[in-house]
N, C-alpha and C positions, 0 to 999 in steps of 0.2 A: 816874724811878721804874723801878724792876726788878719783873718778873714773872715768874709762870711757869705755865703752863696743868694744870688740874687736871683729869683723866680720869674719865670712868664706864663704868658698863655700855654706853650709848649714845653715849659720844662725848664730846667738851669740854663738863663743868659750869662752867668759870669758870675764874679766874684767881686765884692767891695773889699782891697783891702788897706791896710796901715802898717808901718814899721817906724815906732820910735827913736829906734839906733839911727835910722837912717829918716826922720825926718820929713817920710812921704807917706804917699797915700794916693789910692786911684781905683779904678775900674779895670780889672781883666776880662774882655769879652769872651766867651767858649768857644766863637766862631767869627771869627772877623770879618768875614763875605757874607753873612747871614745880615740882613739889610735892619731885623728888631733887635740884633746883637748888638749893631753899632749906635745904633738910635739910642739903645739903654746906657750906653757909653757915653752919650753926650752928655744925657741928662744927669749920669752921677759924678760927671767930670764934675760939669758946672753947678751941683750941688759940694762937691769938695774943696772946690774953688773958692765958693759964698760960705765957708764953710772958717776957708785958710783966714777971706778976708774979715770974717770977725775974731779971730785971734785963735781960733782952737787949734790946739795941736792935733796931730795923726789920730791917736788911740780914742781920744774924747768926740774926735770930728767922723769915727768909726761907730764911735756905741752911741748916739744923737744920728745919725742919719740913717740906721738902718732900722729906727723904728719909724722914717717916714713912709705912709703910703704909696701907691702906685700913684704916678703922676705921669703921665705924656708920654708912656712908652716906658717908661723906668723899668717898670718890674717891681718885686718886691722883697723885701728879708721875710722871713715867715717868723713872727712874731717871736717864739717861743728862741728860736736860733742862739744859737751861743758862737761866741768866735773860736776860730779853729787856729791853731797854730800849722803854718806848711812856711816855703820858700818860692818864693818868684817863680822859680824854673819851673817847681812842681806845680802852680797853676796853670804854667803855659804850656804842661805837655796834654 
């Protein structure tokens, strides 16, 4: 699985990531009660989403949206970011 940490006002909201063995892709929030944690969660849900439905797979639907801007709460990839290799679990701990 490839990742890449998503910025706020106050610091890492989470993680965008992809795994092509397994054909998905999403948003890991840092804090799931934290009210701009979830809000950034919607908006790169439904960016992965608009994302699936024009055909892009995981990986490609990874390196295209994390060069988008901050938009409604999103947050952002910092520009420069490269994707990191981890596992599920170790996001969510």
């Amino acid at each position: 699985m490839q990742y890449v940490p998503v910025l706020g006002k106050r610091g890492v909201l989470g993680c965008l990531w992809a795994s092509a063995p397994e054909n998905a892709a999403s948003f890991e929030p840092q804090d799931y009660a934290d009210d701009e944690h979830y809000e950034a969660g919607l908006v790169w849900r439904d960016r992965l989403r608009s994302a699936a439905d024009r055909g892009l797979s995981p990986l490609p639907a990874l390196t295209e949206l994390a060069r988008l801007p901050e938009e409604g709460g999103s947050g952002r990839v910092t520009p420069s970011a490269e994707p990191m290799s981890s596992t599920l679990a170790s996001l969510k701990k």
